[in-house]
Structures are given as structure tokens and as C-alpha cells.
C-alpha positions as CSV (number, residue, x, y, z in Angstrom):
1,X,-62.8,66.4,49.1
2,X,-63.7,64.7,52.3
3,X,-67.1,62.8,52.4
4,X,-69.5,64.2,54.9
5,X,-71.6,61.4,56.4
6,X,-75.1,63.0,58.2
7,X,-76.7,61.3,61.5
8,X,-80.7,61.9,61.7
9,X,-80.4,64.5,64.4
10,X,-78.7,67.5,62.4
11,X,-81.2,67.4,59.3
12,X,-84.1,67.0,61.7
13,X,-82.7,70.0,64.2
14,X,-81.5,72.4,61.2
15,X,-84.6,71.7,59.0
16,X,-86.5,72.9,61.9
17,X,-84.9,76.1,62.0
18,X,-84.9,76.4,58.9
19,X,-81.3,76.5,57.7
20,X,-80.7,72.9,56.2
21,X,-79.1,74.5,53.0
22,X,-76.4,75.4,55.4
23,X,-75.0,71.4,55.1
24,X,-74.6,72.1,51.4
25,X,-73.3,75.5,51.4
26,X,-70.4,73.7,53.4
27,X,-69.7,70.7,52.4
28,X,-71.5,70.1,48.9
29,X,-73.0,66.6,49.1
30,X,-74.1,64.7,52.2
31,X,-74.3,61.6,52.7
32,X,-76.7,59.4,54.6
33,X,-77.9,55.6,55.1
34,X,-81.3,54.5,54.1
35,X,-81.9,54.2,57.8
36,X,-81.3,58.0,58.6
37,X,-83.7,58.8,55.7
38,X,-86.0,56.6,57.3
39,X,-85.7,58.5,60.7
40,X,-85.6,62.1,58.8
41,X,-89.0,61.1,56.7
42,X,-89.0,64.2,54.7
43,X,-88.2,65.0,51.3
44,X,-84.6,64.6,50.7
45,X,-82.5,68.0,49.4
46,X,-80.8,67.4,46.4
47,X,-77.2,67.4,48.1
48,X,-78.4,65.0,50.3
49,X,-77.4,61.6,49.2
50,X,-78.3,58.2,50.4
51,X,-75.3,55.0,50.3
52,X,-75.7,51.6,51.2
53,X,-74.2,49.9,54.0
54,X,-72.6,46.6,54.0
55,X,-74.2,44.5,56.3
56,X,-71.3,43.2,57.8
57,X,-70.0,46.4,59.5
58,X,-73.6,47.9,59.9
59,X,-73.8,44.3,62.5
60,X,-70.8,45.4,64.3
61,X,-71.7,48.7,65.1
62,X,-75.6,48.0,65.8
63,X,-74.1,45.9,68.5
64,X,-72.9,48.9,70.4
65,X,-76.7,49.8,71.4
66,X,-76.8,52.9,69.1
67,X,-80.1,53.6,67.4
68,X,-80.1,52.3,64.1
69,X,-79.3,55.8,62.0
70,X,-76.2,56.2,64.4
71,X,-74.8,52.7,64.3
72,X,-75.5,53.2,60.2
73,X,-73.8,56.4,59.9
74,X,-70.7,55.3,62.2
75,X,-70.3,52.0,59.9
76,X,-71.1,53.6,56.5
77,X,-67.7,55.7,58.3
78,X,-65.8,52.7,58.5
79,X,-66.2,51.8,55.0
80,X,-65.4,55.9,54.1
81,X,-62.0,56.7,53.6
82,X,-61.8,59.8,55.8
83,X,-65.0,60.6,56.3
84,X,-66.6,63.9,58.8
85,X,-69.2,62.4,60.7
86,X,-72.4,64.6,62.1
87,X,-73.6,63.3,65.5
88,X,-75.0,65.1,68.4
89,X,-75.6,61.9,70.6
90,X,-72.9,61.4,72.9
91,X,-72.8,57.5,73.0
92,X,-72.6,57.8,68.8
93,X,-69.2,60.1,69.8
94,X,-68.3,58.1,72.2
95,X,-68.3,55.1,69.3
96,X,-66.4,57.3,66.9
97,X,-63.9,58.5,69.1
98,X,-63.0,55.0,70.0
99,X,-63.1,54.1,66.3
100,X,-60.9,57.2,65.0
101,X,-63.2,58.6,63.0
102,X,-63.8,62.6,63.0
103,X,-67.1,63.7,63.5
104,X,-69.0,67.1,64.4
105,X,-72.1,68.2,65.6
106,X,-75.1,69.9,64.8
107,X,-73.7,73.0,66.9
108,X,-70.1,72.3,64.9
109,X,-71.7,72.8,61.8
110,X,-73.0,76.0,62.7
111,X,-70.3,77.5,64.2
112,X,-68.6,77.0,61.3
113,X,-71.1,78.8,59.0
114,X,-70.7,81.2,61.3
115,X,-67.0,81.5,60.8
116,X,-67.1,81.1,56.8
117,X,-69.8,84.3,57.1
118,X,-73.2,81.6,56.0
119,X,-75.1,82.6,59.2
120,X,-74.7,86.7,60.2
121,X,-75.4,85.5,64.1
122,X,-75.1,82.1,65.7
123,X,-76.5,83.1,69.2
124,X,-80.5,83.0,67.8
125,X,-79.8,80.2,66.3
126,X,-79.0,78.3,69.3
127,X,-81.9,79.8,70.7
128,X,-84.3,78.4,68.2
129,X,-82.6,75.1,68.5
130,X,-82.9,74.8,72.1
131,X,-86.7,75.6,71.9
132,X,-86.5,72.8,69.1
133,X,-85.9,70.4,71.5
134,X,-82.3,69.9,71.8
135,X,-80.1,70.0,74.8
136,X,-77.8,72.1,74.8
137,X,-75.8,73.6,78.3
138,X,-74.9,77.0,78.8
139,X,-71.5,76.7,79.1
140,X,-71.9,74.6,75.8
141,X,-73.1,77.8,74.0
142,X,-71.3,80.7,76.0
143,X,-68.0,78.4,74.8
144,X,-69.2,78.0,70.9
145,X,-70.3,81.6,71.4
146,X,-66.9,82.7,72.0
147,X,-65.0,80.8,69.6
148,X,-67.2,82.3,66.8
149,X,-66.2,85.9,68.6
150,X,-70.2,86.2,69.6
């Protein structure tokens, strides 16, 4: 199964609205770096795992000027064989695009609950996580809106 690798900003955004049991009604076990765990500063879910990066890649990527949970997520990627990435910030995408490595969002994840019946509506949700604090356009969520058949 492929290894799901976790930026801060998803646990942060769906713990807020209360639906981060989604990640594990997904994809089973997350991981993340000790420097996302750091960032999220909460008590850890059980399916939430932390793994260690080597130094030597986590100094190539930190050089990118990435926030240290992103540039630890994208090289605990590079040392993944495979691995789904979950990053909202578009400088982090931006790195993983140029790097080959796949990689959702926090919106991603949810349409996809959606789709696999987890959530019953994704529209509220998207509400609650735009009065959560993220950014999120409305052609952004009329788009995801109509993918999920909304």
C-alpha cells in the first residue's frame, strides 16, 4: 500500500473541524516528521506515525525556503518509495512537482471521502474550513464541488 506522508497544515485544518479520523479511514497509517509533530503540538492519533529524516536530504530541501514541516515532509518523500504527499502550500507543490512526487491537499483529501461515502456533504465542510482560516477561492470549491457531484 502506498505510504501517506502528512504536512502540518491538513492535521491542523481537519482537526479543527473536527474530521481528522477521516486521514485514517483513507489511508490507514500516516506518516509524519518529528518536525510536523512539532508544528501540530497536539496529541498524536494512533494512525498517525512519526519517521525520521536523514539529515542529508532534509538539507537539500530546507534549502528551497520551505518551512521546516514542508521541506521535512517533501524529503522524508524522497526517501519513500512512492509515497502521496499532503500539502496545501503552493511553494511545497511547487517543490514536489519539480521533484515527481504525488501529493494532495487538505481539500483532496476530502473530496475523496466524499467520493468513498466518509463525509455525506463536502460543501459545509469547506465552509468550516474557510472560517478556519484557510484560503480557499471560489472557483477552487465550485470546481471540487462539482467533481464530488455537489
Amino acid at each position: 500500500m502506498r505510504e501517506v506522508i502528512s504536512n502540518t497544515s491538513c492535521l491542523i485544518l481537519l482537526s479543527k473541524i473536527e474530521r481528522l479520523s477521516l486521514l485514517s479511514d483513507l489511508y490507514g497509517t500516516v506518516l509524519i516528521t518529528e518536525a510536523v509533530a512539532e508544528e501540530f503540538n497536539e496529541p498524536l492519533p494512533k494512525f498517525v506515525k512519526i519517521r525520521k529524516v536523514s539529515d542529508r536530504v532534509n538539507g537539500l530541501v530546507l534549502e528551497e525556503e520551505l518551512d521546516k514541516g514542508e521541506a521535512t515532509t517533501i524529503a522524508l518523500g524522497l526517501e519513500t518509495e512512492n509515497p502521496l504527499l499532503i500539502l496545501d502550500d503552493f511553494r511545497a507543490r511547487d517543490m514536489a512537482t519539480r521533484l515527481g512526487i504525488s501529493f494532495t491537499g487538505t481539500i483532496g483529501v476530502l473530496a475523496k471521502a466524499k467520493k468513498q461515502g466518509h463525509i455525506q456533504e463536502l460543501n459545509p465542510l469547506l465552509v468550516r474550513l474557510k472560517s478556519s482560516g484557510m484560503w480557499i477561492s471560489e472557483t477552487v470549491i465550485q470546481s471540487v464541488l462539482r467533481d464530488v457531484s455537489e
